[in-house]
C-alpha positions, -999 to 999 in steps of 0.1 A, spaced: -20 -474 -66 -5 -479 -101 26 -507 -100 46 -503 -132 77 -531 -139 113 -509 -143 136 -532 -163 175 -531 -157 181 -547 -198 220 -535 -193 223 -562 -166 223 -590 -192 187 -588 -209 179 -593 -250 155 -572 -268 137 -603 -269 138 -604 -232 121 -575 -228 95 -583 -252 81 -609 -235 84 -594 -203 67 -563 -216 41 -583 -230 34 -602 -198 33 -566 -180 3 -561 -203 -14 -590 -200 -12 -591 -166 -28 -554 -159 3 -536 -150 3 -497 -156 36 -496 -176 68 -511 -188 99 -490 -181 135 -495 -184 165 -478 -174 187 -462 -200 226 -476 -197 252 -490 -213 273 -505 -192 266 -535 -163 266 -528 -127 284 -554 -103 295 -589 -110 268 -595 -137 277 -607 -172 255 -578 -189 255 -605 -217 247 -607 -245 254 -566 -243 235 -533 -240 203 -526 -259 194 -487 -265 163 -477 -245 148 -455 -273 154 -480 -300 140 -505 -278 110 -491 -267 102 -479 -307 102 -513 -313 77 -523 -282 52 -496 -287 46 -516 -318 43 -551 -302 20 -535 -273 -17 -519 -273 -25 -503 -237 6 -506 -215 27 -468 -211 64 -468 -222 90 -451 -205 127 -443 -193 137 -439 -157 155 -425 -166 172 -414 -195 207 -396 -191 211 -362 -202 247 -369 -211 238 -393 -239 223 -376 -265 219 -341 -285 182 -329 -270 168 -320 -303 176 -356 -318 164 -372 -288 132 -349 -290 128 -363 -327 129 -399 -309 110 -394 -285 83 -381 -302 82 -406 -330 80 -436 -303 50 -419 -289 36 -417 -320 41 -454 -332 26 -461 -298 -7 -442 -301 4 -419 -276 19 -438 -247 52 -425 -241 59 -413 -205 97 -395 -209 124 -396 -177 154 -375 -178 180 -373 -152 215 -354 -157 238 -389 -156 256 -402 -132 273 -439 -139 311 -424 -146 323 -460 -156 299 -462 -188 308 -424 -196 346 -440 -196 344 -468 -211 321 -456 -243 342 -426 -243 313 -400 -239 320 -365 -218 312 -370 -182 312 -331 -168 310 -324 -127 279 -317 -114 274 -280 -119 283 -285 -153 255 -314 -158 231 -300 -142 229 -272 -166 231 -291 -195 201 -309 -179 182 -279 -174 190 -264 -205 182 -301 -222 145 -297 -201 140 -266 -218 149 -272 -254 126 -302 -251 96 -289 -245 100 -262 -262 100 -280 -294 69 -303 -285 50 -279 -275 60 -258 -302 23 -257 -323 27 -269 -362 36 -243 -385 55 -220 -359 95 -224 -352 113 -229 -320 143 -210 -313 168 -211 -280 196 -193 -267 215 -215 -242 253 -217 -231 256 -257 -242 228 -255 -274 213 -231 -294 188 -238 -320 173 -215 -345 140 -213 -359 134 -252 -356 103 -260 -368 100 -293 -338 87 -318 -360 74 -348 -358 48 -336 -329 43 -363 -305 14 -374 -300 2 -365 -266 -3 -330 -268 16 -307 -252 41 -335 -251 46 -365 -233 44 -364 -189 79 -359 -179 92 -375 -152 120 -362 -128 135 -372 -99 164 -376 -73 176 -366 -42 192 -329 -49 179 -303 -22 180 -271 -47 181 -274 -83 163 -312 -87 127 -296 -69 131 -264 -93 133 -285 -121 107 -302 -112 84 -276 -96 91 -259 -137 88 -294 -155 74 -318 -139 40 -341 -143 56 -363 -119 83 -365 -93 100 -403 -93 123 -408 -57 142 -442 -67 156 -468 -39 150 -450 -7 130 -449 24 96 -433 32 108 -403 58 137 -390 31 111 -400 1 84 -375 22 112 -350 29 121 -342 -9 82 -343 -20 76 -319 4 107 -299 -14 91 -302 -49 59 -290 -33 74 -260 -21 92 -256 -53 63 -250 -71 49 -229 -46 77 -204 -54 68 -199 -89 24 -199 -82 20 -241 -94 0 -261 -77 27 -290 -67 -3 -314 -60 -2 -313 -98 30 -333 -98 23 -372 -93 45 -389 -64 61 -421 -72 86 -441 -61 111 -471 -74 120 -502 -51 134 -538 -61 114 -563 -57 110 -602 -47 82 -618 -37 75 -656 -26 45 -674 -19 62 -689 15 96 -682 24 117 -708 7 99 -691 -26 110 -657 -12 146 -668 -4 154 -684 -38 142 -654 -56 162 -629 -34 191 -651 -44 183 -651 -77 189 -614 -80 220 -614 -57 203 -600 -25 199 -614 13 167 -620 21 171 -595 52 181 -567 35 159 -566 5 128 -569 31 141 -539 47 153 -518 16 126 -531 -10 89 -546 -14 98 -578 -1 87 -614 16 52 -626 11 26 -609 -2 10 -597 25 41 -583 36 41 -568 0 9 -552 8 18 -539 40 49 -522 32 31 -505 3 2 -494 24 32 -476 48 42 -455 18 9 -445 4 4 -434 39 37 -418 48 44 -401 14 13 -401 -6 30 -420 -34 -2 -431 -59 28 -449 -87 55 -476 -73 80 -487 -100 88 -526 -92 121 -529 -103 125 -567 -118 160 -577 -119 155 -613 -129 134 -614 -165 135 -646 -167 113 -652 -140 76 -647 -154 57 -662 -127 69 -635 -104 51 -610 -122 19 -636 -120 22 -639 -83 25 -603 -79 -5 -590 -102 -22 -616 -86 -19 -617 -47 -4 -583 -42 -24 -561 -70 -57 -576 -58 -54 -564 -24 -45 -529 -31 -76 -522 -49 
């Protein structure tokens, strides 16, 4: 079992916030750093001192960092042009030595799409820019030097492109997709995928979409045990239960609720919960998502007594 730490920075976090918590991720043996990519706070938080751009953000970690992966879960395919964020993307994973993991999902948070004035389509109409957004990126990666990429879509067409800078994982970078659409999300990820990411939900519906990717890939002769099976939950962890309660407050949660909808409570009940998934959906990545980043001790007590005991 891999645990990675998913950041929520638009929540009220500082580049340097992130540094340090990225750093401790690292030192503590954690897989990977991620954030999410957004502009705009969610709920009563301040989001002070503002938003901080995921790709300009994790450019500047992959130079601050030697082993942990870098990633977005996930990036929204509303945001940005797909052959400048391929340009991004690529140059982060080489100023990293090749650690990038990339994330795209099609958008969905209407309020930042408002409030920063960027076009927020319906669903059909995302979807195919996300598909189309899948293809163009790709394409130019794995595009070998000294050849040209071209593409022919209803939202972008590109001609002769020569899809430089290369990345530095070649083909590309693992892309990671995920969500909870029956149809289009598994064939998008049955065509795309190196891993299939199911964010804040239970084990049965969790199982129920692998099982759709899976089948997915079936349909066009991929093996869909190819595709890695992770999962996001929040997270907050005590050493007793007074530790537990103060850091389920801390992040604006009951202490009920976030044992029953996260990995939550002590640490063996950390364990055990994860232990249920692995064995329920054959998840082998978990995504702790840390909403508190000032609170560097719970990443300590996590690597620490939780980590250990899962081997």
């Amino acid at each position: 079992m891999e645990l990675r730490i998913f950041t929520e920075p638009q929540q009220g976090a500082s580049y340097d916030d992130q540094l340090r918590v990225a750093k401790a991720a690292e030192e503590l043996g954690y897989d990977a750093f991620f954030r999410s990519d957004h502009i705009l706070k969610m709920g009563s938080a301040s989001g002070l001192p503002g938003p901080t751009d995921a790709w300009v953000t994790l450019g500047a970690l992959a130079r601050e960092t030697q082993r942990i992966r870098l990633g977005t879960l996930v990036t929204a395919a509303t945001f940005r042009h797909p052959s400048m964020l391929a340009i991004a993307v690529a140059q982060v994973d080489q100023m990293s030595g090749g650690r990038v993991e990339f994330g795209l999902g099609s958008g969905w948070y209407d309020a930042e799409h408002t409030a920063y004035g960027i076009p927020m389509p319906e669903i059909k109409e995302r979807f195919d820019l996300y598909s189309e957004q899948l293809a163009v990126l790709t394409g130019l990666w794995e595009t070998p030097e000294g050849e040209t990429f071209s593409f022919d879509g209803e939202h972008y067409q590109l001609a002769e492109a020569p899809g430089l800078p290369k990345p530095a994982q070649r083909p590309r970078p693992p892309v990671i997709i995920g969500g909870g659409g029956k149809k289009r999300t598994p064939q998008l990820a049955a065509r795309y995928a190196d891993e299939f990411n199911l964010p804040f939900t239970d084990a049965d519906t969790a199982l129920a979409q692998f099982q759709r990717v899976e089948a997915a890939a079936a349909e066009i002769g991929r093996d869909g045990k190819e595709i890695v099976r992770s999962a996001a939950q929040v997270v907050a962890i005590g050493r007793d239960e007074a530790e537990f309660t103060r850091r389920a407050a801390a992040i604006g949660r009951e202490p009920g609720e976030v044992r029953q909808n996260g990995i939550a409570g002590t640490p063996a009940e950390a364990v055990d919960k994860i232990g249920a998934w692995v064995e329920k959906t054959g998840v082998t990545r978990l995504y702790l998502q840390v909403l508190d980043l000032s609170d560097l001790d719970h990443l300590e007590l996590i690597a620490t007594e939780v980590a250990r005991q899962l081997g």
